[in-house]
N, CA, C and O atoms as a Maestro MAE file, in Angstrom:
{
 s_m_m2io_version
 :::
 2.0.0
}

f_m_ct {
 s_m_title
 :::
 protein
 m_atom[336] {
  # First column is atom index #
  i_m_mmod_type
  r_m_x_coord
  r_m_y_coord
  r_m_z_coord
  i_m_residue_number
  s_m_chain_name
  s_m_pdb_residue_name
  s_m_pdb_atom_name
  i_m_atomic_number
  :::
  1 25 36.539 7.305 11.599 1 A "UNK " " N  " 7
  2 3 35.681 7.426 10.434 1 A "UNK " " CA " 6
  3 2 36.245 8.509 9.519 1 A "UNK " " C  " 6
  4 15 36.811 9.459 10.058 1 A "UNK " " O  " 8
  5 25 36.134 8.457 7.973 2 A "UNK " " N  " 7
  6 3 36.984 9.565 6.967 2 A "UNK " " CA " 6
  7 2 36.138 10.212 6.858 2 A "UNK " " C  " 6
  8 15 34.960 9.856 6.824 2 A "UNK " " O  " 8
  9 25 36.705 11.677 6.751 3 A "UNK " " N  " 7
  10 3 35.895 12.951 6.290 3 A "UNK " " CA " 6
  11 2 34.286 12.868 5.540 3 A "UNK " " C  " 6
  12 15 33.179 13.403 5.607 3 A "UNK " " O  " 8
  13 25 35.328 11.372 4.499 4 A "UNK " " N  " 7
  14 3 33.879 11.301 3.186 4 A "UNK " " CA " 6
  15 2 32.281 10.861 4.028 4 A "UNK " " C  " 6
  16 15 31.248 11.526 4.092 4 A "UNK " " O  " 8
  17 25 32.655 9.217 4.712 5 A "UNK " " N  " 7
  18 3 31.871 9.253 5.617 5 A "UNK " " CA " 6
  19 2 30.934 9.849 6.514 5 A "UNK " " C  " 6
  20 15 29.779 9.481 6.729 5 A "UNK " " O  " 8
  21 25 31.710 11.049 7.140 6 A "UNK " " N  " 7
  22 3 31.377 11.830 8.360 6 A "UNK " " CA " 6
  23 2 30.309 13.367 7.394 6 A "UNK " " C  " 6
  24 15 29.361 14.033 7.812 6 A "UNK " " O  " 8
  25 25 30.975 13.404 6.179 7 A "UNK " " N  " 7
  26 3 29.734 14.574 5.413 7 A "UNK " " CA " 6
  27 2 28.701 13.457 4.516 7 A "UNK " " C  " 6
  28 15 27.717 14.018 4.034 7 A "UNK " " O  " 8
  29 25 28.796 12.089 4.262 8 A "UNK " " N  " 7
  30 3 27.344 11.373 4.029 8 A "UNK " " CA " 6
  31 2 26.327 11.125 4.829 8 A "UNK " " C  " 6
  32 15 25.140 11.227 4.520 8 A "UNK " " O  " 8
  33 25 26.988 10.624 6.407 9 A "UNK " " N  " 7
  34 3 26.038 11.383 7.662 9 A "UNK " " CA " 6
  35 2 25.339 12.455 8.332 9 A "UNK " " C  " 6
  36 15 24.424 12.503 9.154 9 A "UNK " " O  " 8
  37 25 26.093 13.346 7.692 10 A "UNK " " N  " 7
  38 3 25.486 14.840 7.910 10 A "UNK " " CA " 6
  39 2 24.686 14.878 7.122 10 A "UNK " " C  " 6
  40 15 23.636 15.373 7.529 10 A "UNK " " O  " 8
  41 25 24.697 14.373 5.501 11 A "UNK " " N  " 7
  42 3 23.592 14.904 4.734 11 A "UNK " " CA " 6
  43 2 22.322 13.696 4.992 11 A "UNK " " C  " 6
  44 15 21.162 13.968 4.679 11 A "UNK " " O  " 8
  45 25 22.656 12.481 5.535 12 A "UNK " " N  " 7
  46 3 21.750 11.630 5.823 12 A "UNK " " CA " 6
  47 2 21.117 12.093 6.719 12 A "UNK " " C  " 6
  48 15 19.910 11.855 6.684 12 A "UNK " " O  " 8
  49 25 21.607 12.867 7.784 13 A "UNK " " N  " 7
  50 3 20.690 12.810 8.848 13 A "UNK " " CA " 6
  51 2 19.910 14.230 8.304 13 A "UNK " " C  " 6
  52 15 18.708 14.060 8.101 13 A "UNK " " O  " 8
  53 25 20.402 15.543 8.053 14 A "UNK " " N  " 7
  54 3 19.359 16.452 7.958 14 A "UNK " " CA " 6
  55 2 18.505 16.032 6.597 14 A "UNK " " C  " 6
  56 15 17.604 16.866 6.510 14 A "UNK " " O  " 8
  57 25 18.424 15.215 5.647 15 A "UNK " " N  " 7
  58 3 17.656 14.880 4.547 15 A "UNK " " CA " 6
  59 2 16.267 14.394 5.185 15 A "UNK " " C  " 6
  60 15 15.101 14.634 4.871 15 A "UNK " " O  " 8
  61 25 16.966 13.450 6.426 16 A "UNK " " N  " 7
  62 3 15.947 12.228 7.297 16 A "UNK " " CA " 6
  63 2 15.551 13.579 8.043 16 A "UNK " " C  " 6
  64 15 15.051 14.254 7.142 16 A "UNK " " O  " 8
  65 25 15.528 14.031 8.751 17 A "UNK " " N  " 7
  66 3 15.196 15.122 9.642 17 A "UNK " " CA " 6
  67 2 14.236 16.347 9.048 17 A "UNK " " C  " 6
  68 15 13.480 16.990 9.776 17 A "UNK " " O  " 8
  69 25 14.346 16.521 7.944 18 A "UNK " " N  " 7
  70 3 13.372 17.104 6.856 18 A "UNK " " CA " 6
  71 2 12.066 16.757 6.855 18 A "UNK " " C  " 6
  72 15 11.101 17.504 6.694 18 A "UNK " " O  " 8
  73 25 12.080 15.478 7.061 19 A "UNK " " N  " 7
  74 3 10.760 14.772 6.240 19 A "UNK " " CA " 6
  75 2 9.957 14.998 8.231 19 A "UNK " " C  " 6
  76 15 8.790 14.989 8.623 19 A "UNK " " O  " 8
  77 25 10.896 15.119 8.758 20 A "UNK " " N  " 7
  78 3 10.006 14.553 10.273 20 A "UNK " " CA " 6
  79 2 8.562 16.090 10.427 20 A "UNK " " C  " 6
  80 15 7.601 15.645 11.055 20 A "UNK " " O  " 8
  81 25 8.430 16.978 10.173 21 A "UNK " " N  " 7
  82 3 7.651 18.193 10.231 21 A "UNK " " CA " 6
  83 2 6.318 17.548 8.965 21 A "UNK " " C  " 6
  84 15 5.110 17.698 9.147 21 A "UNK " " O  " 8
  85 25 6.553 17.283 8.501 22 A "UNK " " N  " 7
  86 3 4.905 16.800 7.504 22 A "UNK " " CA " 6
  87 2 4.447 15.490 8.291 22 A "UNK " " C  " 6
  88 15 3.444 15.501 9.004 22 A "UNK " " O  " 8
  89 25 5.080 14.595 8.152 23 A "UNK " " N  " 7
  90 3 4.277 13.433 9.186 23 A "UNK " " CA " 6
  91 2 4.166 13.741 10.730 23 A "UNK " " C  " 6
  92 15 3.484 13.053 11.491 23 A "UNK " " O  " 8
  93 25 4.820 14.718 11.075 24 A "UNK " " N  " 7
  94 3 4.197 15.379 12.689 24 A "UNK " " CA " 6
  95 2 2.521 15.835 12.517 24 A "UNK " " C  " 6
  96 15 1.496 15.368 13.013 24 A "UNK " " O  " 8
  97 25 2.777 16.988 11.559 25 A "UNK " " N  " 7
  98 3 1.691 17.407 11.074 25 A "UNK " " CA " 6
  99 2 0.459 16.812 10.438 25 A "UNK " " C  " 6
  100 15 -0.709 17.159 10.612 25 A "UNK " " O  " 8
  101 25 0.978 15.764 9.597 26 A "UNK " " N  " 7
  102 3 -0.588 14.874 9.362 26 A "UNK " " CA " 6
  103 2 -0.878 13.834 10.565 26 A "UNK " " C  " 6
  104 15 -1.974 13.283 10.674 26 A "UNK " " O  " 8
  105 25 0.016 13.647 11.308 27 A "UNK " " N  " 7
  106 3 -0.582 12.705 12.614 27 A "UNK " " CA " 6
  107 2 -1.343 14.013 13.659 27 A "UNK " " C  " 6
  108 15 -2.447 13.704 14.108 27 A "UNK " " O  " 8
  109 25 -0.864 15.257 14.000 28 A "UNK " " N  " 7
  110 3 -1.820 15.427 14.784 28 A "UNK " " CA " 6
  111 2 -3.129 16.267 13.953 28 A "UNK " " C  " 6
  112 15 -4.214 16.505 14.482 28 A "UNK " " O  " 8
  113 25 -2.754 16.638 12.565 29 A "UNK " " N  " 7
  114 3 -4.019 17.073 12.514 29 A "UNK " " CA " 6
  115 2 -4.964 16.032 11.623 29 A "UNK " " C  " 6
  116 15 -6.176 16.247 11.587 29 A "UNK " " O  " 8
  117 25 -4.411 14.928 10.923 30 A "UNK " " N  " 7
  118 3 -5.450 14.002 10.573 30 A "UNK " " CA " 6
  119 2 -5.398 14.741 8.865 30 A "UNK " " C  " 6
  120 15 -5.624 13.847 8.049 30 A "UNK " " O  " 8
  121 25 -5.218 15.783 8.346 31 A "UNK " " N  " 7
  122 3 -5.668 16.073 7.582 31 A "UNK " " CA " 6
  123 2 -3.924 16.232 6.179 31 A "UNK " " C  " 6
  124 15 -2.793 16.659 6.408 31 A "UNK " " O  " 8
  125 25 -4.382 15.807 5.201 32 A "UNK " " N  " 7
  126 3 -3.498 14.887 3.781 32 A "UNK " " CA " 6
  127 2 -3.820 15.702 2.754 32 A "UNK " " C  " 6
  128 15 -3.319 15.461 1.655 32 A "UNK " " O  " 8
  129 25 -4.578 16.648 2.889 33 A "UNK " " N  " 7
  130 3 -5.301 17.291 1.376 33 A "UNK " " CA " 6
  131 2 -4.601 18.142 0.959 33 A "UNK " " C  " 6
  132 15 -4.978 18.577 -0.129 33 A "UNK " " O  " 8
  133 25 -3.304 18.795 1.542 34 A "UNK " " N  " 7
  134 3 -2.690 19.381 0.172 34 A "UNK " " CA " 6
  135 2 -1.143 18.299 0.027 34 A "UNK " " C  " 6
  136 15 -0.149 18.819 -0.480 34 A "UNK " " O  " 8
  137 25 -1.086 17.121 0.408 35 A "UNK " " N  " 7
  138 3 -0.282 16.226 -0.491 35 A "UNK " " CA " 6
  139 2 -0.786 15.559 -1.371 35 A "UNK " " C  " 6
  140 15 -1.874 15.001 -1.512 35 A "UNK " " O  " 8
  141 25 0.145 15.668 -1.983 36 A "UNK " " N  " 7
  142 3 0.131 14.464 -3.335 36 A "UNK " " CA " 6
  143 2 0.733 13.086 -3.336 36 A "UNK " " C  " 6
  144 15 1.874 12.648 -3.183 36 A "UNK " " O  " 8
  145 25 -0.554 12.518 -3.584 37 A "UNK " " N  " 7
  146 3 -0.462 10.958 -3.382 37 A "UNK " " CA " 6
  147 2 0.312 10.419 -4.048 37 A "UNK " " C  " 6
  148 15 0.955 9.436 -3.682 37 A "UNK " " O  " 8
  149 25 0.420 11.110 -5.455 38 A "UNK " " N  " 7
  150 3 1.472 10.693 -6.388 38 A "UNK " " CA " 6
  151 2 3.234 10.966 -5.909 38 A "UNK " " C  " 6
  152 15 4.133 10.127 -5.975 38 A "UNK " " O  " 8
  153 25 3.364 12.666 -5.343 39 A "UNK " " N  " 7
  154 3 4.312 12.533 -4.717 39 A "UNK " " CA " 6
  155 2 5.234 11.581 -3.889 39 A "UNK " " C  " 6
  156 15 6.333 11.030 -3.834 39 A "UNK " " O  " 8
  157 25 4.209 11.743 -3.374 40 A "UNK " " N  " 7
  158 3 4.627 10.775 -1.603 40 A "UNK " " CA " 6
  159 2 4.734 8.703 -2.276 40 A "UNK " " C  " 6
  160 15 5.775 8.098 -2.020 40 A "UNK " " O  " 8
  161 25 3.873 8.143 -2.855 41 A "UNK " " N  " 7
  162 3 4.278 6.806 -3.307 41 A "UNK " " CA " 6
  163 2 5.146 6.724 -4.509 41 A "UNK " " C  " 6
  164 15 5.549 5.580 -4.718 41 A "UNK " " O  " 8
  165 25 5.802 8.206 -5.904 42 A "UNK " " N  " 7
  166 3 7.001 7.917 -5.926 42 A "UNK " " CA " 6
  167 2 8.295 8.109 -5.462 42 A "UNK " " C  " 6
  168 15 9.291 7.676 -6.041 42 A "UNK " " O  " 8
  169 25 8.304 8.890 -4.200 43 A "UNK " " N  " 7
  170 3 9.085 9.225 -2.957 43 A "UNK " " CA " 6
  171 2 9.503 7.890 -2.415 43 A "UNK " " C  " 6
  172 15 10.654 7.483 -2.256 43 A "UNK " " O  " 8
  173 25 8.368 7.275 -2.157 44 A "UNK " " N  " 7
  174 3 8.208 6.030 -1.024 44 A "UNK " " CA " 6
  175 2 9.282 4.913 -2.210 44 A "UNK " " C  " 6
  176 15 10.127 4.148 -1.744 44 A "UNK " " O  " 8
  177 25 9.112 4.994 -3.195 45 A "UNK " " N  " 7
  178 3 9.371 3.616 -4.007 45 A "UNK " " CA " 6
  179 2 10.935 3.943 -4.570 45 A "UNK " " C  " 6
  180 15 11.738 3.040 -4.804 45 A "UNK " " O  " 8
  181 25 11.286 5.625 -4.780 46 A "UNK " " N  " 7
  182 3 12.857 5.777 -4.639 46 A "UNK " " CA " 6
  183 2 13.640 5.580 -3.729 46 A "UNK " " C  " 6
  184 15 14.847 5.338 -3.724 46 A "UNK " " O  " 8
  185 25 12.604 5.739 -2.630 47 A "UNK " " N  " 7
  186 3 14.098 5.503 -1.317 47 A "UNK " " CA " 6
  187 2 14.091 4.388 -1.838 47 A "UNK " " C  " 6
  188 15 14.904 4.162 -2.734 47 A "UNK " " O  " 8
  189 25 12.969 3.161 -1.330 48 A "UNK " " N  " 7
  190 3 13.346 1.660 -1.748 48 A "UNK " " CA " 6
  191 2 14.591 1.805 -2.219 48 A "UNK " " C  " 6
  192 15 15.572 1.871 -1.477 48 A "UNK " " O  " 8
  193 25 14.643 1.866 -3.503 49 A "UNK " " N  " 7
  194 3 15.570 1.955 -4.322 49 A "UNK " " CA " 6
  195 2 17.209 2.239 -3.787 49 A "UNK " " C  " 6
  196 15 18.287 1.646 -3.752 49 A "UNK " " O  " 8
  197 25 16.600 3.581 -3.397 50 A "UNK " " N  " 7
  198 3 18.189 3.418 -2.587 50 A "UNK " " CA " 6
  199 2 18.166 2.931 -1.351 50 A "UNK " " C  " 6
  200 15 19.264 3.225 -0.879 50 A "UNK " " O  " 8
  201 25 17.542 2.353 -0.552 51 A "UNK " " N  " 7
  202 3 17.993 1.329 0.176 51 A "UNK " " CA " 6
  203 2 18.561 0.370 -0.271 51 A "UNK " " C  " 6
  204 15 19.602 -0.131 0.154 51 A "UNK " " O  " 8
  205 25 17.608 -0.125 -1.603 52 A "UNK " " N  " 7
  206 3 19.059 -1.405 -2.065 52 A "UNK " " CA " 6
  207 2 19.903 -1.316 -2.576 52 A "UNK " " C  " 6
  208 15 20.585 -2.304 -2.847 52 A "UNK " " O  " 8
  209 25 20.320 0.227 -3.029 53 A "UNK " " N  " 7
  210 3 21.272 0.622 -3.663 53 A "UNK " " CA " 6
  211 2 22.532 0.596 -2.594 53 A "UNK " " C  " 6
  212 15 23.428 -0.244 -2.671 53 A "UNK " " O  " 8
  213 25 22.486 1.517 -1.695 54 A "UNK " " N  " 7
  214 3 22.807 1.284 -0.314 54 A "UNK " " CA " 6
  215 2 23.469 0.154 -0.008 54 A "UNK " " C  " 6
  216 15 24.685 -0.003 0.102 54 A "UNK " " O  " 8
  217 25 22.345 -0.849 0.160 55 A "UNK " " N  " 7
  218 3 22.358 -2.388 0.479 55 A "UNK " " CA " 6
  219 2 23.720 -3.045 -0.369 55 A "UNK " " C  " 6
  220 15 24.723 -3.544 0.142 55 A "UNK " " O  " 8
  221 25 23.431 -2.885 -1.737 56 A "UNK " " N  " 7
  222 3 24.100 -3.207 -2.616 56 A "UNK " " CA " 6
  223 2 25.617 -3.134 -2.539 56 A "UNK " " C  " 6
  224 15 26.396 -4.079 -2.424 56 A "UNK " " O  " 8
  225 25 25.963 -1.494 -2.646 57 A "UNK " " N  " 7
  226 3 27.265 -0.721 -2.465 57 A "UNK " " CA " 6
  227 2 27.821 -0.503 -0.975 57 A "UNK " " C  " 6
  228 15 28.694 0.315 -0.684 57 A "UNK " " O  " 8
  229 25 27.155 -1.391 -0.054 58 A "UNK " " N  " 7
  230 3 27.523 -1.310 1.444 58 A "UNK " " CA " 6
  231 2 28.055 -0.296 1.778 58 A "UNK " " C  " 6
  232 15 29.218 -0.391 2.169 58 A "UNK " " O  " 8
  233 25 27.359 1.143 1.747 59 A "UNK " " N  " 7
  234 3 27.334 2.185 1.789 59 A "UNK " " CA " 6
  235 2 26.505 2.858 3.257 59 A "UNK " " C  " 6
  236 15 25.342 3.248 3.155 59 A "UNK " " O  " 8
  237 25 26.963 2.902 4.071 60 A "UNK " " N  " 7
  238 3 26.450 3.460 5.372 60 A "UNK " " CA " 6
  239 2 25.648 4.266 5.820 60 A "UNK " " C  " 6
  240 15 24.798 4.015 6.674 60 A "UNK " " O  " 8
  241 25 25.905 5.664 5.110 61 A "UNK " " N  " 7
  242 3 25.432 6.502 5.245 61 A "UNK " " CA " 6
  243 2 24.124 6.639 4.292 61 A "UNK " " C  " 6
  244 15 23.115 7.153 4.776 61 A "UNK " " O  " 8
  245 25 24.122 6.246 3.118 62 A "UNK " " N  " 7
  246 3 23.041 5.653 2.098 62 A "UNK " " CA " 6
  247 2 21.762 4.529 2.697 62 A "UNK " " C  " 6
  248 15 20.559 4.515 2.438 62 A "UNK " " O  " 8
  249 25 22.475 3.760 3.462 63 A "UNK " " N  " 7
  250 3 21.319 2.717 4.453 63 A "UNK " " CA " 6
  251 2 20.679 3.250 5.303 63 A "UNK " " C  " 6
  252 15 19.458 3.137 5.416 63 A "UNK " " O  " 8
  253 25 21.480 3.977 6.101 64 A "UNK " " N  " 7
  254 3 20.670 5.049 7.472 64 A "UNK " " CA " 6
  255 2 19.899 5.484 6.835 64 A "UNK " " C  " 6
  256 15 18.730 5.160 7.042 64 A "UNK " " O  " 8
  257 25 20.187 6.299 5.907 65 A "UNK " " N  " 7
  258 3 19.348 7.990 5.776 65 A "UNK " " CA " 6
  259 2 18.074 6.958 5.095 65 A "UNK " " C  " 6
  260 15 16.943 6.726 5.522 65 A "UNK " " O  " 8
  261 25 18.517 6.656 4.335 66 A "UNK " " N  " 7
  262 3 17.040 5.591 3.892 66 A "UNK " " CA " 6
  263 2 16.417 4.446 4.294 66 A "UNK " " C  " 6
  264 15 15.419 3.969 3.755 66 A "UNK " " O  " 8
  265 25 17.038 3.969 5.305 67 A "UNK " " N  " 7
  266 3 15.847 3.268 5.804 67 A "UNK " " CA " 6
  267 2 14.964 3.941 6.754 67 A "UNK " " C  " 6
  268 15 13.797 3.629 6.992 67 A "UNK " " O  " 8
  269 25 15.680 4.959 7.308 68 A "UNK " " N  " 7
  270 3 14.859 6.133 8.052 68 A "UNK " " CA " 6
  271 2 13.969 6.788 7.526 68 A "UNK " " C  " 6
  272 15 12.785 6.989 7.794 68 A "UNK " " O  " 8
  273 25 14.834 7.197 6.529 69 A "UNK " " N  " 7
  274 3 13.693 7.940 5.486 69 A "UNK " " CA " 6
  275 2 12.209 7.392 4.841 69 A "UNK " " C  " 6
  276 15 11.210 8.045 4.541 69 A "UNK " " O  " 8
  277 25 12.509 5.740 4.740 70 A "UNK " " N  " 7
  278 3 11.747 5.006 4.283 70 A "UNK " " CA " 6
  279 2 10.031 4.863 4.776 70 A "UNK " " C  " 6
  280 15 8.986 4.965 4.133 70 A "UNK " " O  " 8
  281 25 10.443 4.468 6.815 71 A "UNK " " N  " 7
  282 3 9.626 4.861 7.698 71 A "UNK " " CA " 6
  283 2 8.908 5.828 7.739 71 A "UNK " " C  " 6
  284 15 7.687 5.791 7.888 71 A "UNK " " O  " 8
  285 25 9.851 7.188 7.560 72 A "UNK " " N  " 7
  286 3 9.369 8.499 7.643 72 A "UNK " " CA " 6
  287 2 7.954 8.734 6.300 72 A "UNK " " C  " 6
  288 15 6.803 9.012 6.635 72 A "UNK " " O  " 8
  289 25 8.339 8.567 4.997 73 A "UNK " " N  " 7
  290 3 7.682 8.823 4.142 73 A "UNK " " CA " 6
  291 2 6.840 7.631 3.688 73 A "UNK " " C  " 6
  292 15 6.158 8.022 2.741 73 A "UNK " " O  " 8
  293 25 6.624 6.507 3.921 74 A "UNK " " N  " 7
  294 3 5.665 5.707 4.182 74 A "UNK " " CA " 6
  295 2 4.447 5.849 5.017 74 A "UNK " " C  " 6
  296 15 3.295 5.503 4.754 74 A "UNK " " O  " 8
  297 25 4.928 6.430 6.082 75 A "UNK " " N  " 7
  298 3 3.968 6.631 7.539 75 A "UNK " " CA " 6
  299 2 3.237 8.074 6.854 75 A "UNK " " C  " 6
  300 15 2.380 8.578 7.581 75 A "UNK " " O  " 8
  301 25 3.410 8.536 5.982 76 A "UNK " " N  " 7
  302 3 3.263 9.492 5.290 76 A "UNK " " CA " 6
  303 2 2.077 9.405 4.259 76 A "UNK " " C  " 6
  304 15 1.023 10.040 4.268 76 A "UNK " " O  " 8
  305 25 2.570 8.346 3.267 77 A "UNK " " N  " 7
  306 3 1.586 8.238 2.577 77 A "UNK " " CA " 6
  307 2 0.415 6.636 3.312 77 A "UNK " " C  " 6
  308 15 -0.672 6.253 2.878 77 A "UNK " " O  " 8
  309 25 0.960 6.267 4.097 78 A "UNK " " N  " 7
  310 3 -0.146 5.386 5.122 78 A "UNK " " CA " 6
  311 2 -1.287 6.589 5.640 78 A "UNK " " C  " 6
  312 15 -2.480 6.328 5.793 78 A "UNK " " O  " 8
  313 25 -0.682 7.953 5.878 79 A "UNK " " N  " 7
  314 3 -1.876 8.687 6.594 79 A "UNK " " CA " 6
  315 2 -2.313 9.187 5.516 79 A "UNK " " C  " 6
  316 15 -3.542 9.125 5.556 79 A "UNK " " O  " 8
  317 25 -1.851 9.799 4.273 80 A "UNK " " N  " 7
  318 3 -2.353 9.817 2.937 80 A "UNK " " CA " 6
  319 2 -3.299 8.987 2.514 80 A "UNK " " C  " 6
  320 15 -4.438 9.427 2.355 80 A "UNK " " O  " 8
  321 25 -3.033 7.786 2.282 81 A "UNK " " N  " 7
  322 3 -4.276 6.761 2.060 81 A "UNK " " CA " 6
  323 2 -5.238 6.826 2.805 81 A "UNK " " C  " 6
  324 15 -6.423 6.892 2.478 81 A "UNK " " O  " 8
  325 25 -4.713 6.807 4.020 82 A "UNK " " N  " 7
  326 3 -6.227 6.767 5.078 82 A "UNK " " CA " 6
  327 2 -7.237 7.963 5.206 82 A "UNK " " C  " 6
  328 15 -8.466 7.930 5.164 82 A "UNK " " O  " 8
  329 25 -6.451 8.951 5.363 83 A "UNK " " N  " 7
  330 3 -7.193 10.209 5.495 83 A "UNK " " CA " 6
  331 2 -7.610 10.845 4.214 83 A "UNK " " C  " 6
  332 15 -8.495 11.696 4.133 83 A "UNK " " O  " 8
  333 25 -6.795 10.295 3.048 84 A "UNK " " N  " 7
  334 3 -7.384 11.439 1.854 84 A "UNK " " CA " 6
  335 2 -6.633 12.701 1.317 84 A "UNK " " C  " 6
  336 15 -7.164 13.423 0.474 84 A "UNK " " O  " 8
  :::
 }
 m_bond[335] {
  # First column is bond index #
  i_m_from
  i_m_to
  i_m_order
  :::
  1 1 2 1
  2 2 3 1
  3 3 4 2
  4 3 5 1
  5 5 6 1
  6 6 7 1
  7 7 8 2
  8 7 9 1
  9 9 10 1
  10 10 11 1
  11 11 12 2
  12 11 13 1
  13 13 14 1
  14 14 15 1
  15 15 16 2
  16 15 17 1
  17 17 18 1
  18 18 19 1
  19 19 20 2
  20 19 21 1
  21 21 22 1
  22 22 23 1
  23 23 24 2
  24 23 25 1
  25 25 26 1
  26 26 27 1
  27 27 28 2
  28 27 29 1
  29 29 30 1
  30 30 31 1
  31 31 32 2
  32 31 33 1
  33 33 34 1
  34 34 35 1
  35 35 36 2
  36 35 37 1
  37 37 38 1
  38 38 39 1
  39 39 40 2
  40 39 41 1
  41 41 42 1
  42 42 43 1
  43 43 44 2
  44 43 45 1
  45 45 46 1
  46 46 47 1
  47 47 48 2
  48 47 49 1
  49 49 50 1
  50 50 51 1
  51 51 52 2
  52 51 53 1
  53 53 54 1
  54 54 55 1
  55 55 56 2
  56 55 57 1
  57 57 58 1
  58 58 59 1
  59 59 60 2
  60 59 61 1
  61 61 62 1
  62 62 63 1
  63 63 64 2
  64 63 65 1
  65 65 66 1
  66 66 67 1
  67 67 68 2
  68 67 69 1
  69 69 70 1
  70 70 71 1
  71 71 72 2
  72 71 73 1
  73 73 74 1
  74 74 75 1
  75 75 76 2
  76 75 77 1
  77 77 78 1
  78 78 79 1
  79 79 80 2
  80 79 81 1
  81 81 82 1
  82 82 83 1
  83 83 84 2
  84 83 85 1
  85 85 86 1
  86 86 87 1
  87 87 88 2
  88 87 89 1
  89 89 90 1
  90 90 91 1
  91 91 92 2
  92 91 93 1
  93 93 94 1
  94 94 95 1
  95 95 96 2
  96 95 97 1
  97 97 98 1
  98 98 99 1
  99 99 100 2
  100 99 101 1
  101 101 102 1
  102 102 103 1
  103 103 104 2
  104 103 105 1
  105 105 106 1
  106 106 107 1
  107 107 108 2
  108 107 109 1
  109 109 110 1
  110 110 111 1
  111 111 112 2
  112 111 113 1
  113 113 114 1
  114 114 115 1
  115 115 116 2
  116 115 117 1
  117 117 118 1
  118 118 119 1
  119 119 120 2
  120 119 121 1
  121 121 122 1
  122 122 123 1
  123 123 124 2
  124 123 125 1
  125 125 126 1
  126 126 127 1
  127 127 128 2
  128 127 129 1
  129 129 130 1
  130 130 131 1
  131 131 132 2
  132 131 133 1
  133 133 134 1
  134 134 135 1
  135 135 136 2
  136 135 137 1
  137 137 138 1
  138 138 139 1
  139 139 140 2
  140 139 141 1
  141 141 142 1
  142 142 143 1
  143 143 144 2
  144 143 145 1
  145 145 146 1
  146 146 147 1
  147 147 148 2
  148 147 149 1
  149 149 150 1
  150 150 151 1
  151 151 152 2
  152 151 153 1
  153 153 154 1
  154 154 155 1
  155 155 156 2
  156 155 157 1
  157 157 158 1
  158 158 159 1
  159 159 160 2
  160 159 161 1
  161 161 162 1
  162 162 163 1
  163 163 164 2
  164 163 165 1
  165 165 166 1
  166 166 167 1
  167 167 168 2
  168 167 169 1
  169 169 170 1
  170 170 171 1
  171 171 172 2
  172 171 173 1
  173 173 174 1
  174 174 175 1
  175 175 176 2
  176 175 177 1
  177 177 178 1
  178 178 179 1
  179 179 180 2
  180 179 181 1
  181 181 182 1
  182 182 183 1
  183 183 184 2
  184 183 185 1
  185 185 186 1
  186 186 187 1
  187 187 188 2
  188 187 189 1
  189 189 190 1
  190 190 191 1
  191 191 192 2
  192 191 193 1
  193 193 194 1
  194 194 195 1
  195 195 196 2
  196 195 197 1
  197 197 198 1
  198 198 199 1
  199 199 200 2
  200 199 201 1
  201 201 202 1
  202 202 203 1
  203 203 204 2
  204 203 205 1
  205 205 206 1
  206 206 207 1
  207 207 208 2
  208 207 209 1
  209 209 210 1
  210 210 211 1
  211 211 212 2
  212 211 213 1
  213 213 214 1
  214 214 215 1
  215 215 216 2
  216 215 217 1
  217 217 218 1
  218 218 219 1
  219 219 220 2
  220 219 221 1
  221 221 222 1
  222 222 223 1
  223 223 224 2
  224 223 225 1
  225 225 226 1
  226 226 227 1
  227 227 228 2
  228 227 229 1
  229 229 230 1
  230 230 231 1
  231 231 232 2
  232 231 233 1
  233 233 234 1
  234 234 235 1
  235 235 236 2
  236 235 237 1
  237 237 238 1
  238 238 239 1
  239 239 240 2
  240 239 241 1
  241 241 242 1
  242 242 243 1
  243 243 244 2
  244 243 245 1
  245 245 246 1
  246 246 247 1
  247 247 248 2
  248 247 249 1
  249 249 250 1
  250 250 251 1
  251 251 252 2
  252 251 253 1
  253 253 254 1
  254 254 255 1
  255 255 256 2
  256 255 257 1
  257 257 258 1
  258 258 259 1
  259 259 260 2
  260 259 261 1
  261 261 262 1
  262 262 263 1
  263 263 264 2
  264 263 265 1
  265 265 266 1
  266 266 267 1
  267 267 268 2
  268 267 269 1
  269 269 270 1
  270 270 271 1
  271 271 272 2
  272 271 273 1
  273 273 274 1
  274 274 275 1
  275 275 276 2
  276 275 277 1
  277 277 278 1
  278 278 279 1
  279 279 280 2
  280 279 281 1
  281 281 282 1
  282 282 283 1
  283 283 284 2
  284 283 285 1
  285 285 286 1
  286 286 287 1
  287 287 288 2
  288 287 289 1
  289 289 290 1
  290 290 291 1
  291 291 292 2
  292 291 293 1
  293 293 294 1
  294 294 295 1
  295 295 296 2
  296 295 297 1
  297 297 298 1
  298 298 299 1
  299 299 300 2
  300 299 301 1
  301 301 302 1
  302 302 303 1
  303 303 304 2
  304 303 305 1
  305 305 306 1
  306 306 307 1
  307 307 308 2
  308 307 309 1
  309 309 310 1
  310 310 311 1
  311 311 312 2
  312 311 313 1
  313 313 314 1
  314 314 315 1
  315 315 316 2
  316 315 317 1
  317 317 318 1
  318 318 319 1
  319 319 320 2
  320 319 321 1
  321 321 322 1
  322 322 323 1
  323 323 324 2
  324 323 325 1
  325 325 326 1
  326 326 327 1
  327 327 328 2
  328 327 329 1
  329 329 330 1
  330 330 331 1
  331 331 332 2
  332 331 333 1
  333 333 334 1
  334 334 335 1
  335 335 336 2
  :::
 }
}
């Protein structure tokens, strides 16, 4: 794998690894009230984006980090919606 590769994985994975501490936190405590709903669903609708961007430019490290990411900040604003 080339250098370029091997530092789009690094930044994919700690970008994806970021997001994992707020959806820990609204699953065990239930509680959404200091996010922003607005945040988090135009968060949710850029990754999209670069997932198909990703998709598009068959770009590796761009697909991982965001379809991970995708999960991550969805499940996010899913407990957002629900909880408030």
């Amino acid at each position: 794998m080339n250098p370029v590769t091997l530092i789009g994985l690094a930044a994919a994975t700690l970008t994806t690894v970021a997001t994992f501490p707020q959806v820990i936190k609204s699953w065990r405590t239930k509680k959404t009230d200091d996010i922003s709903l607005l945040m988090y669903a135009t968060l949710t609708v850029g990754v999209i984006l670069w997932l198909v961007y990703g998709t598009l430019i068959r770009d590796l490290p761009v697909i991982l980090a965001n379809a991970f990411t995708f999960i991550i900040v969805a499940s996010v604003l899913g407990l957002k919606i629900k909880y408030g």
